[in-house]
N, C-alpha and C positions, 0 to 999 in steps of 0.2 A: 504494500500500500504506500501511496506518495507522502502517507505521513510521518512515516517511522523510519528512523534511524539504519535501519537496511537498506532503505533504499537510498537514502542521503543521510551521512551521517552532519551535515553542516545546520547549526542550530538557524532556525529560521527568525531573524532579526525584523523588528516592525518599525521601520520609521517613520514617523507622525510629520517630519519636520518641526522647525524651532527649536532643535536640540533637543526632543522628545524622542525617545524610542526607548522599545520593550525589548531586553536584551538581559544576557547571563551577567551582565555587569551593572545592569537598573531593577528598582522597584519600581512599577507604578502604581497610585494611589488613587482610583477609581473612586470618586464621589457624587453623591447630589441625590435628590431625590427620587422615590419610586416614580414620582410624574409628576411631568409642568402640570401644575393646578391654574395658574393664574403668573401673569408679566411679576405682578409684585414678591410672590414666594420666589420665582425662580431668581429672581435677580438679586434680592436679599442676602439669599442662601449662597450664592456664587462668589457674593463679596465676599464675606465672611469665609469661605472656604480657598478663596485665595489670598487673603490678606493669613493665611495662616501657607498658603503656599501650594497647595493642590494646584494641579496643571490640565488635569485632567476631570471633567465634568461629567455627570449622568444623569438622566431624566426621558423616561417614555413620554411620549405624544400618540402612541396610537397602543388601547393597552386590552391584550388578550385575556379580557376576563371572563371566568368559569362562568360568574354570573351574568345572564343576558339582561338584566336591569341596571346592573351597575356601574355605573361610569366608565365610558370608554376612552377616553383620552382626550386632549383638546387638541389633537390634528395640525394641522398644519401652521395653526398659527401660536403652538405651541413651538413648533420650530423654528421659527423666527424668533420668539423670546431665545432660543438657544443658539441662534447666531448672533443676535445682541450679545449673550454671555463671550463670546466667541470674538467679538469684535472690542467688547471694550476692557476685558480677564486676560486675552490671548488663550485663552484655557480651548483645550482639545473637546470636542462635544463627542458624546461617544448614544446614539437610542437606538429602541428597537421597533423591530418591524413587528406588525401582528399579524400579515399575511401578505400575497401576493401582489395585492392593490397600492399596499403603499411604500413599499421597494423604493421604488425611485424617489420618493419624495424622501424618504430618509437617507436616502443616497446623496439626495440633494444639499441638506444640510448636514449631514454628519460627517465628523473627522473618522470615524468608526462604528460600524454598522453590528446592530447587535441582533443575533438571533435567541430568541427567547424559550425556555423549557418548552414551549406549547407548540410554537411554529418553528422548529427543529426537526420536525416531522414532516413539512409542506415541503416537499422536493420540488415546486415551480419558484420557491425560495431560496432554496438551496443552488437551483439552477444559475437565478437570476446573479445572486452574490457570487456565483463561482463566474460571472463574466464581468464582473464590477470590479473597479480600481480602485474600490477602500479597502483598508484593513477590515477584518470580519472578525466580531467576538463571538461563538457559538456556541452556546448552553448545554449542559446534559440534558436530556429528557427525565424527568423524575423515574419515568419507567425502561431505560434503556439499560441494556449492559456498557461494559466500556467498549468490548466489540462493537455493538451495536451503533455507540453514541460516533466513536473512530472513523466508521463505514461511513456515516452520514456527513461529517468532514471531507471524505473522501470525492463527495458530489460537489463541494466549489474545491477543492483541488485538483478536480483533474478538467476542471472546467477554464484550466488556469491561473486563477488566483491561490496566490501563495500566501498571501499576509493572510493567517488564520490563527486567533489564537482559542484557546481549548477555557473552558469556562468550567467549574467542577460549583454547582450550587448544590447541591443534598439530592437523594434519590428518598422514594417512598419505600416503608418497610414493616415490618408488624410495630416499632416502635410508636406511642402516638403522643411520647411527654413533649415532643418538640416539631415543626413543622416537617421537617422530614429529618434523612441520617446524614448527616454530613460524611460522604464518602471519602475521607482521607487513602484508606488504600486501595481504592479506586485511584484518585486523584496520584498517587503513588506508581501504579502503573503507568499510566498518561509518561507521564514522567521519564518512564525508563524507558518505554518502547518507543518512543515519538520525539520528533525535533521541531515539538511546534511550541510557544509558550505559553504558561500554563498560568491560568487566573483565577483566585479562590474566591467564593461570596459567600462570607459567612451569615449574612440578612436574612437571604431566603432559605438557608439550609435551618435554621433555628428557627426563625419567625419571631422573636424574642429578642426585642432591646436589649435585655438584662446578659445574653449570652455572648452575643455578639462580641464583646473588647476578647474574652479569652479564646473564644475561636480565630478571632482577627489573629490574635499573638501567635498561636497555635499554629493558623499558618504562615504569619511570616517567619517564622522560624523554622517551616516546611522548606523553605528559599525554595520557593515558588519565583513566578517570575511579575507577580503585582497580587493586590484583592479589590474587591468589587463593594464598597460599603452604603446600603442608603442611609443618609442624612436629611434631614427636613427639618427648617427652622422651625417650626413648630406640631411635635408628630399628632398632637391630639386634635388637631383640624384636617390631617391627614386623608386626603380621598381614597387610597389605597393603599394596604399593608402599613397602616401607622406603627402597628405593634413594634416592629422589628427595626423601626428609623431611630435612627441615635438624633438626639439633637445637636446643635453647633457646641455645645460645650461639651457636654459628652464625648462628641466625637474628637475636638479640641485635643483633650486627655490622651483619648486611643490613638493621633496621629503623634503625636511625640514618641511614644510607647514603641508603634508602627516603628519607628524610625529607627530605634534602637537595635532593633534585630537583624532589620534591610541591612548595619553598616555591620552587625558581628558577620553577616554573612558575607560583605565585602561589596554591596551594594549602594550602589545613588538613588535615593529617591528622586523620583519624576511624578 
């Protein structure tokens, strides 16, 4: 497979530009909220999350919910609040697609195109991003193997695009005290067999504010190669996934912490 180490043993490098890249020599620090709700959270939160030094931004505009009542995203002109973040932060905007319709559009504004647990399964997604010149972040499916999850990488790899990096958020399992299990020796495999880099989200594998800093630690001390954290300035107005959003102080705390371990491992944060 075009992902693994057999076949290329050269670690596959992701340059963002502006001296941003995901490399065996960077951390990057993956923040922002579950979703632009509104110009004013996103903008808020962005200051705040670079004035402490994040580079890198996150926030859905189009959102794959379980529930067909529940808020879906504010679309496209949530996108625009995230090239505002983008124009006046310099911060990397990194969302995700919720299906095939709105590809391009998040093509359009994003630094990094994120394929989400849900629509990691839409193979005219998979197609679309393996012919797209962004970098591509691509989730486990809560119900895949790493077999499984690998193969479906393998559809924007051999479609061409190379900048792919591997997303490890929790798979479902009989456990039920936490949102799913945070698959570390899964994410451990990733690892060994493959030359793609590898990005941990400890948010949605817990579901749980409260767990998130020591899974955060946990895996930067995995030297991994970034984590994926939601923050939201204020998570109890939160339109989706509040539970699991650290707040700016919070998260504050956990990014010096963050820091700590990226440099035992011989890492720059980005």
């Amino acid at each position: 497979m075009l992902s693994t180490k057999k076949h290329k043993d050269d670690f596959q490098e992701i340059d963002l530009g502006g001296n941003i890249k995901v490399s065996k020599k960077t951390f990057a620090i993956i923040a922002g909220p579950c979703a632009a709700e509104s110009r004013d959270q996103v903008m808020r939160t962005a200051d705040r999350l670079s004035e402490m030094g994040v580079r890198m931004f996150r926030a859905g505009c189009f959102k794959p919910r379980t529930d067909p009542y529940a808020w879906q995203g504010s679309g496209e002109e949530g996108l625009e609040w995230l090239d505002e973040v983008r124009k006046q932060y310099g911060m990397k905007i990194i969302s995700e697609v919720s299906n095939y319709t709105n590809v391009a559009l998040v093509e359009q504004y994003s630094d990094i195109i994120q394929i989400g647990a849900k629509a990691v399964y839409d193979h005219s997604v998979l197609n679309y991003c393996g012919k797209s010149q962004k970098p591509v972040l691509i989730k486990r499916g809560f119900g895949a193997t790493v077999s499984e999850y690998l193969r479906m990488t393998e559809y924007i790899l051999s479609k061409g695009n190379q900048n792919v990096m591997l997303c490890e958020r929790g798979i479902r399992s009989f456990e039920t005290s936490t949102r799913f299990t945070f698959d570390l020796c899964g994410a451990a495999v990733m690892q060994d067999e493959t030359r793609l880099p590898l990005i941990l989200d400890p948010s949605h594998a817990s579901g749980n504010a409260k767990f998130v800093p020591k899974l955060a630690l946990a895996s930067a001390a995995f030297d991994c190669e970034g984590l994926l954290i939601e923050v939201h300035s204020n998570p109890e107005e939160a339109l989706c996934d509040k539970d699991q959003a650290l707040d700016l102080d919070e998260f504050k705390k956990l990014y010096e912490r963050v820091k700590l371990f990226a440099e035992i491992n011989g890492r720059v944060v980005v």
